[in-house]
N, C-alpha and C positions, 0 to 999 in steps of 0.2 A: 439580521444579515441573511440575506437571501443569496446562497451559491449553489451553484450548477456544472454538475459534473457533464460534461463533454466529452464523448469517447474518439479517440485517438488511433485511425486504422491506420497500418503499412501499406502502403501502394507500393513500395521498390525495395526490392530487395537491397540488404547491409545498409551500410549509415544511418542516419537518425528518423526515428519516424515521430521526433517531439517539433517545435514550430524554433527554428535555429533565431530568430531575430530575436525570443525571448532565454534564448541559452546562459547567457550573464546573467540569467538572475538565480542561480540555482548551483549550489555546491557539489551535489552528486555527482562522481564518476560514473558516466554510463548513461547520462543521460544522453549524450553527445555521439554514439559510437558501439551502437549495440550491437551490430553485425548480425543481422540475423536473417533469413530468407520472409516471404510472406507467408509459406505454408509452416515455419518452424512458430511466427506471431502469433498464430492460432491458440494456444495454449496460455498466453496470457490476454486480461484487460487493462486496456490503460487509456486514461482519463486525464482531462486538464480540469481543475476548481475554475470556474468561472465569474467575479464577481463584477457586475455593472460591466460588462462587456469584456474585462480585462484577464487576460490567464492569470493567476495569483498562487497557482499551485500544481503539482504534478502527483500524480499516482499509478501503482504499476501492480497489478493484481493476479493469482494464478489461481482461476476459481477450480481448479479437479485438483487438489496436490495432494498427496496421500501422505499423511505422519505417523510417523513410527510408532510406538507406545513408549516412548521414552519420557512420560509426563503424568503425573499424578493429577486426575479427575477428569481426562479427557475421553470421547468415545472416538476411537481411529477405526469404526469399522466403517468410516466412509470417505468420500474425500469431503476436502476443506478449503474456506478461502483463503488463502494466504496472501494475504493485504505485505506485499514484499515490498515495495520500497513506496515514501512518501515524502515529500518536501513542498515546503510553501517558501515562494520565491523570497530573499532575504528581506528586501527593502518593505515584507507585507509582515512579518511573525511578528509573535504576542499581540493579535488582533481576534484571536479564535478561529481562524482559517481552519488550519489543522484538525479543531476540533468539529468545526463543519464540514468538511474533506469528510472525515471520520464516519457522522452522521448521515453524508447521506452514498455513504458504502453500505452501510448498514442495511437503510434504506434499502439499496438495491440490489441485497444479499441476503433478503426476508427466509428466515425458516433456517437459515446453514451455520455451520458455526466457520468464523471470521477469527484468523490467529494473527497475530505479527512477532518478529523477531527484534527486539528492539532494546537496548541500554536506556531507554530515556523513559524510566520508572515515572516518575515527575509528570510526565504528558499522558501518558497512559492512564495512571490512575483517575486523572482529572475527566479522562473521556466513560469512564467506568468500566472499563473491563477490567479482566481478573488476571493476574500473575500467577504463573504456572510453575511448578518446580519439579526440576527433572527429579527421576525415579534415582538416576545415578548422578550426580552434581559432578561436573569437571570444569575446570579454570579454564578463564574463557570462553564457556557458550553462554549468548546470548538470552535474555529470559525471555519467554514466551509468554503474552498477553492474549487473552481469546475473548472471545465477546459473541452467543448466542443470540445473534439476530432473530 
């Protein structure tokens, strides 16, 4: 499987900067409706998965983001990628999209460490990165998975 990440600029301020005629395929809130100016886009990257011409996935990136030390074996004396949201369109999962998404963030994230905040232990593990556990554990936050590209 050969997929190809696609970067995804804002040209107008508020509304969606994702392609609306591929909007149904995709469960996240916020894909539709981010409101945000062109100068506030700046701060994130975001990419479409490309396979055989077709978008098959979505990704939403904030490569400066600073974390806290709230995490056992992590170094926070820099920023990080925080690989923030990810979906591969319904009608394509369990084909290894996702895991290719993944792969070539990586790729294009060489040398930095790449975090995600994510419930879905199951997909994570399969991509190889490593699950993090808070220094303080509280009900309901999210487990952090990181992967040194």
């Amino acid at each position: 499987m050969t997929l190809e990440l696609q970067r995804v600029i804002r040209v107008h301020d508020y509304g969606s900067v994702w392609n609306e005629a591929t909007e149904s395929q995709y469960d996240t809130i916020g894909w539709d409706a981010d409101g945000e100016t062109i100068a506030e886009s700046t701060s994130f990257d975001r990419f479409i998965g490309v396979l055989d011409g077709v978008e098959v996935a979505r990704v939403e990136l904030e490569p400066r983001r600073v974390l806290d030390a709230r995490f056992h074996g992590i170094d926070t004396s820099g920023p990080v990628v925080d690989l923030w949201y990810l979906e591969v369109a319904a009608h394509r999962r369990r084909e290894g999209i996702g895991q290719a998404v993944v792969a070539e963030v990586v790729k294009r994230y060489s040398g930095r460490l790449i975090i995600a905040f994510s419930h879905n232990d199951e997909f994570w593990a399969t991509t190889g990165w490593t699950r993090r556990e808070y220094i303080e554990p509280s009900h309901g936050n999210s487990p952090l998975f990181t992967f040194q590209a």
